[in-house]
C-alpha positions, 0 to 999 in steps of 0.5 A: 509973094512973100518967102514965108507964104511960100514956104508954107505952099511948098509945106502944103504938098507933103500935107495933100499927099498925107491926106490923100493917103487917108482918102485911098484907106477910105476908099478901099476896104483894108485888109488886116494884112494889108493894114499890116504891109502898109504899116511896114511900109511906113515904118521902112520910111520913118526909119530911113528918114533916121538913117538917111536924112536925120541922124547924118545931119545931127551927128555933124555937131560939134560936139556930138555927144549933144545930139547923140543924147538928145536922140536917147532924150526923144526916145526916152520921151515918147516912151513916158508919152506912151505910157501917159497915153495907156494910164489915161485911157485905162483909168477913164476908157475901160479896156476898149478904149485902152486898145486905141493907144497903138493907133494914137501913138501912130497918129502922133508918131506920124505928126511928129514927122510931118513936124520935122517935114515941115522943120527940113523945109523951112529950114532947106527954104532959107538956104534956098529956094529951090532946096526947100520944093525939092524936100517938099517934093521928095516928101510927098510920095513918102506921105502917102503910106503914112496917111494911109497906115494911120487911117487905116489903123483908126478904121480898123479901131471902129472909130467913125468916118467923121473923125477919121476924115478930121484927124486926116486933116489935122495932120497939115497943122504939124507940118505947117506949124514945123515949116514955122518954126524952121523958118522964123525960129531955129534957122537963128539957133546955134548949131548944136540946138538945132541939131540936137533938135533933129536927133530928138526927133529921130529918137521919137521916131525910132521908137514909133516905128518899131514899138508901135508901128511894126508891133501894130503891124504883128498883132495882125495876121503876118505876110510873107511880103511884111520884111519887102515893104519894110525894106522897100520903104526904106529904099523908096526914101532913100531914092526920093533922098538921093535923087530930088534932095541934092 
């Protein structure tokens, strides 16, 4: 077996975790308060990808100021994206279809991580084997609330089960396309390009999880157990960071 193909198995695990979270939202009618936990809980996740795997990594530049603006850079990015996103759908949808923004932001926020899932590791692979299942292992369990939240949030949008079942899916091609790049592309980068690439995406993802992931999950009926999954996504990263990352 090649070392690429078996990059790309270890990058199909948090890809099967992903879907399988947009199967259990399938399966199971989500409530609007469940949605809402769910969304905390994936957002507690996101940020702890931030805090505890991205941002340490990136601020190990030299200089740091590269990747510190690069992370302004990512978040100023999604932001013009988003926008992009609202001006279309309000020019050619009408206000139905205006009201989908929050979920496809979601969905590209999602496949964004995925894409530095997939980045982490190809590049962990080509450090050594064995680093690169151990970041796809620590990545599946994290997956799962995020395909969950995602689906779930399209669900409640109306769109139909077909589509759902198909964006689910399509969420293995930005993780497979990150495991690539990783592995062919910017393992040759000089340092400071490679992470100041991960402080973009740590700005794209901070903007995702608080301005439409949380915000998503308030305009829904609060919980009084919103602020623990927040926090326990949070911890849930961090224990499979600590734990299967080293």
């Amino acid at each position: 077996m090649s070392d690429f193909l078996q990059v790309l198995m270890y990058a199909a695990m948090p890809a099967v975790g992903n879907f399988l979270g947009g199967i259990l939202a399938e399966l199971f009618n989500v409530s609007e308060k469940t949605l809402s936990l769910a969304l905390h809980l994936a957002a507690g996740i996101i940020l702890a990808v931030i805090g505890i795997e991205l941002m340490p990594e990136a601020l190990d530049a030299d200089p740091p100021y590269f990747p510190i603006l690069a992370f302004v850079g990512g978040s100023a990015f999604f932001v013009l994206l988003d926008r992009s996103i609202e001006y279309v759908q309000g020019r050619f949808g009408g206000e139905t279809k205006k009201g989908m923004s929050a979920a496809i932001a979601i969905y590209i926020g999602v496949a964004i991580d995925l894409f530095s899932d997939g980045i982490m590791i190809g590049t962990g692979s080509t450090v050594a084997a064995s680093l690169g299942l151990l970041l796809a292992i620590g990545q599946v369990p994290a997956d799962i609330p995020e395909g969950f939240a995602t689906i779930a949030t399209f669900k409640s949008k109306g769109v139909s089960r077909k589509k759902r079942l198909l964006l689910s899916a399509s969420f293995a091609i930005p993780i497979f396309l990150g495991a690539t790049v990783g592995y062919w592309a910017v393992k040759d980068s000089s340092e400071v390009v490679k992470l100041s690439l991960l402080a973009f995406v740590a700005g794209i993802l901070l903007t995702v999880a608080i301005e439409e992931m949380l915000t998503e999950a308030h305009d829904r009926p609060d919980s009084k157990w919103a602020a623990l999954f927040l926090s326990g996504g949070f911890a849930l990263f961090t224990f499979l960071s600590v734990y299967l990352g080293e």
